[in-house]
FIZA-847772 format. One record per residue (C-alpha): residue in three letters; x, y, z. Coordinates in pm, whole numbers, plus 50000, padded with zeros to 5 digits. Last residue first. Layout:
# residues N
ALAXYZ ...
//
This chain:
# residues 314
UNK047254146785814 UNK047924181485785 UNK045854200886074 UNK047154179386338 UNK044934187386667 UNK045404196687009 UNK042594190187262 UNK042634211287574 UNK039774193687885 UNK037734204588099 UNK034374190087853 UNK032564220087926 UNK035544241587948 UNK036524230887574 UNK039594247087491 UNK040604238587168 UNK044494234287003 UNK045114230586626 UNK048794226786500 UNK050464232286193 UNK053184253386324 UNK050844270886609 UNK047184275286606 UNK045044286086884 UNK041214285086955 UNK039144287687218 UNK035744283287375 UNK034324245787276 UNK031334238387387 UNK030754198887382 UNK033714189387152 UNK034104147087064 UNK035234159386715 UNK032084146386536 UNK030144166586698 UNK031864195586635 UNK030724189986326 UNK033354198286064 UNK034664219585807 UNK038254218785641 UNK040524234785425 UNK038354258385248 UNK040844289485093 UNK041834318785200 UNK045684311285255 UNK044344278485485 UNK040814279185618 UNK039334259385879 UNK035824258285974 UNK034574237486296 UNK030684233086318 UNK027904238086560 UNK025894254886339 UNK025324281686595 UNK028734278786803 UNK030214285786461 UNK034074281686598 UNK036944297386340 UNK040324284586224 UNK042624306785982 UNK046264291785859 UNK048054315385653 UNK050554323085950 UNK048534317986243 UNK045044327286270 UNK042614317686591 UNK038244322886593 UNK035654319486901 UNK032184320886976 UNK031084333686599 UNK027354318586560 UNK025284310786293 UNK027964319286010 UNK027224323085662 UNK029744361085619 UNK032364376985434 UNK035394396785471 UNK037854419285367 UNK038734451685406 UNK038264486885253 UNK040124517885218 UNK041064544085466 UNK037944561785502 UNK038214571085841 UNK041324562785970 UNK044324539785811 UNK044154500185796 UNK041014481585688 UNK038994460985879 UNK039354419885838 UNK036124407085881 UNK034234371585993 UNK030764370486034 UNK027124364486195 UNK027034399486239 UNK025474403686563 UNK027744372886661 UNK030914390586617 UNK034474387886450 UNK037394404886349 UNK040404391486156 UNK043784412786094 UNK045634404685845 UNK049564408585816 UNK050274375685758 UNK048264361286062 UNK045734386686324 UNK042604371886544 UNK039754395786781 UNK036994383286874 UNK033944402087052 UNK032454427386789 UNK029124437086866 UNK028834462486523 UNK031724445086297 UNK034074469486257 UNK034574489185946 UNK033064524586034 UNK035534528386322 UNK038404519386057 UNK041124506086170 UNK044544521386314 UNK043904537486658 UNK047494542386848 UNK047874519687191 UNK050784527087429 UNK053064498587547 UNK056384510487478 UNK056374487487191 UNK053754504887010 UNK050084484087034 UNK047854484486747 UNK044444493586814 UNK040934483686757 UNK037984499186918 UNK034084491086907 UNK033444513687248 UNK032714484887411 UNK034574460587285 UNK037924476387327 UNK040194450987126 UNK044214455387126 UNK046454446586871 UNK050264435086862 UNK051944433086559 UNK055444409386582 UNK054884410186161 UNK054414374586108 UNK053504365686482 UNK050474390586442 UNK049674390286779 UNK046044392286924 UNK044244410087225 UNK041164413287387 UNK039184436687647 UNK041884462787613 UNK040814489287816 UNK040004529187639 UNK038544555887907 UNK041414582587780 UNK043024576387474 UNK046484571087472 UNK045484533187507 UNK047604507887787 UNK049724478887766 UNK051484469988054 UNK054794457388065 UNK055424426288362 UNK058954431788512 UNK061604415488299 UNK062144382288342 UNK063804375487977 UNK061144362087898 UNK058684385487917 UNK055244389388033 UNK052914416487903 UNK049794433088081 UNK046304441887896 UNK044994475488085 UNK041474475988256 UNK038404458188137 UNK038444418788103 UNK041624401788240 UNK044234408987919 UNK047364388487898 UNK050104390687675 UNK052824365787705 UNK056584368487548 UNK057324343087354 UNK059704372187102 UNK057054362286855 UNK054064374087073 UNK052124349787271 UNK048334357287340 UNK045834350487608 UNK042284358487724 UNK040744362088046 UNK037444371788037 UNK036074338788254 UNK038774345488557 UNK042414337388518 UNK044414355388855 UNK047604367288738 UNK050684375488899 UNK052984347688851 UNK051994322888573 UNK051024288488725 UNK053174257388633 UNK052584227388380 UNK054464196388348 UNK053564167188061 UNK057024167287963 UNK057344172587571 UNK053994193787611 UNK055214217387844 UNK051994236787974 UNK052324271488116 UNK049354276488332 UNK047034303788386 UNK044954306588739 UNK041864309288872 UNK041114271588920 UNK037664271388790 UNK038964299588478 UNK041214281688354 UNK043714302188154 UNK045954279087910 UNK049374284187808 UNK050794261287563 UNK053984248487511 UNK056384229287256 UNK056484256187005 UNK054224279487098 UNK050474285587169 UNK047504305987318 UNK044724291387458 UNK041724308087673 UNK038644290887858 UNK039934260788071 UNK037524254988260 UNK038514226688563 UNK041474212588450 UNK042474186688652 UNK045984190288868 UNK048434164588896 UNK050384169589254 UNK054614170789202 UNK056844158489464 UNK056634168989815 UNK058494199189793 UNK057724211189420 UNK059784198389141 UNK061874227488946 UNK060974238588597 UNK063284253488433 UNK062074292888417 UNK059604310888146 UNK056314312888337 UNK058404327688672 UNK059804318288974 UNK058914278688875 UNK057064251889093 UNK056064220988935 UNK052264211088866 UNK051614178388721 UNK048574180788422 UNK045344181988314 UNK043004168988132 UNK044914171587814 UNK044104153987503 UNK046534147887256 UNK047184140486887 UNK043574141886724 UNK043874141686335 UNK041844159786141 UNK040124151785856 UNK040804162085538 UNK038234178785270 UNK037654155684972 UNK034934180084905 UNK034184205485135 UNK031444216985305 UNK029164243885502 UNK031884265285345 UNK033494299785429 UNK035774309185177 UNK037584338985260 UNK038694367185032 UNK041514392485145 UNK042334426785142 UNK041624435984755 UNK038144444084787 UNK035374419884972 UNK035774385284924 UNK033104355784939 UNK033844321984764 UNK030614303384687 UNK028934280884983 UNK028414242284978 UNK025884222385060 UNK026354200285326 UNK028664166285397 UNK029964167085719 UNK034034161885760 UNK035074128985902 UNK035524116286261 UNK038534128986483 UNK037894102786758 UNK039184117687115 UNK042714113387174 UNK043924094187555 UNK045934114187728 UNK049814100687811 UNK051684108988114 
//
């Protein structure tokens, strides 16, 4: 079934920031413009989709008795990405879907039950990680392996979010309470690697690509990427000019963040200003989500109840 693409529009013209980095683990531009910068191109729009029946999120997909009811989105608030498919969590109809873009069929994950802090994340192997606001994160496989959950050594530590480093196969885990970041052994136990002092105070996003690890929060009004080690383990990278942080994505060298204050889309590519654009201007109301997958863009926009996926190179 085809979607009709919203209008991609042209990036705003403000004044633009400097550079901003922060020792030697990264420097990020973040502009309120960019010269020349290059639009981007709106592919799809999906509203929705026909749901077939599978045993599991990684199956053939087999038509349901009947034939095969199209289902509307109804607030979709999570993405996460791979070639071909997307998963989205919606959080109206309580469930997360595997979406195959090549055939316009999507089918529930088993076992989980999408509600509004729900977030999603694909490791390299395509296995699914999946954390439902406080309590353990859990991990699908592909090979249909009983769900792995991930849980902290330390005692009274939930993984509220989570992101993969698909470079390295890193998988962290985000305790926003008690301002916690961990990376994730594969047996599923958590071991503290960034500095306490380092974390943005209110953090709520969590993003990792080419070994960095991006943290966000709206106290802050920034972007950061914590350094490794314990306390006093060297310094990270960051900088700040946001109004608003409500969501970010990385992928590779490719780093996409949501200013729900200015309203504006920034995208950065190896640390420097790709794009930035009014939201606006991209057709999004309130956009919630971000992922980013082989040169790909894809928003969740409950508001609008609807997954837009974007060309970043024109």
């Amino acid at each position: 079934m085809r979607h009709r693409a919203p209008g991609a529009g042209s990036a705003s013209q403000r004044g633009g920031r400097p550079l901003a980095g922060i020792a030697c683990a990264l420097a990020l531009a973040l502009p309120a413009a960019v010269e020349g910068a290059r639009p981007l191109v709106a592919e799809r729009a999906y509203d929705g989709g026909r749901v077939v029946r599978q045993t599991d999120a990684f199956a053939m997909p087999q038509p349901m008795p009947g034939g095969m009811p199209y289902r509307q989105f109804v607030a979709p608030v999570s993405l996460a990405a791979a070639p071909g498919i997307f998963y989205v969590a919606d959080a109206g109809l309580g469930a997360v879907f595997r979406y195959d873009t090549r055939t316009d069929l999507m089918a529930p994950v088993a076992g989980i039950v999408a509600n509004s802090h729900t977030r999603l994340a694909i490791a390299p192997d395509r296995s699914l990680v999946v954390t439902e606001g406080r309590g353990p994160a859990r991990r699908f496989f592909p090979d249909q392996r009983p769900p792995q959950f991930l849980r902290s050594a330390f005692p009274g530590v939930s993984y509220d979010v989570v992101a993969v480093d698909g470079a390295r196969g890193a998988i962290y885990g985000l305790d926003i309470v008690q301002r916690r970041i961990e990376q994730i052994q594969p047996i599923g136990t958590g071991t503290t690697v960034f500095d306490w002092a380092l974390v943005p105070p209110g953090i709520n996003g969590l993003a990792a690509g080419n070994g960095v690890l991006y943290a966000t929060s709206p106290d802050c009004a920034c972007v950061r990427a914590p350094s490794r080690g314990g306390r006093g383990g060297g310094g990270g990278g960051g900088a700040a000019g946001f109004g608003r942080v409500v969501a970010l994505a990385a992928h590779e060298d490719w780093l996409a963040i949501i200013d729900g204050g200015e309203r504006r889309l920034v995208v950065l590519k190896a640390g420097n200003p790709h794009l930035d654009i009014a939201l606006a201007e991209l057709g999004l109301i309130d956009p919630q989500s971000l992922a980013i997958r082989d040169g790909e863009l894809y928003v969740a926009d409950p508001a609008a109840r609807r997954v837009v996926r974007y060309r970043l190179w024109p």
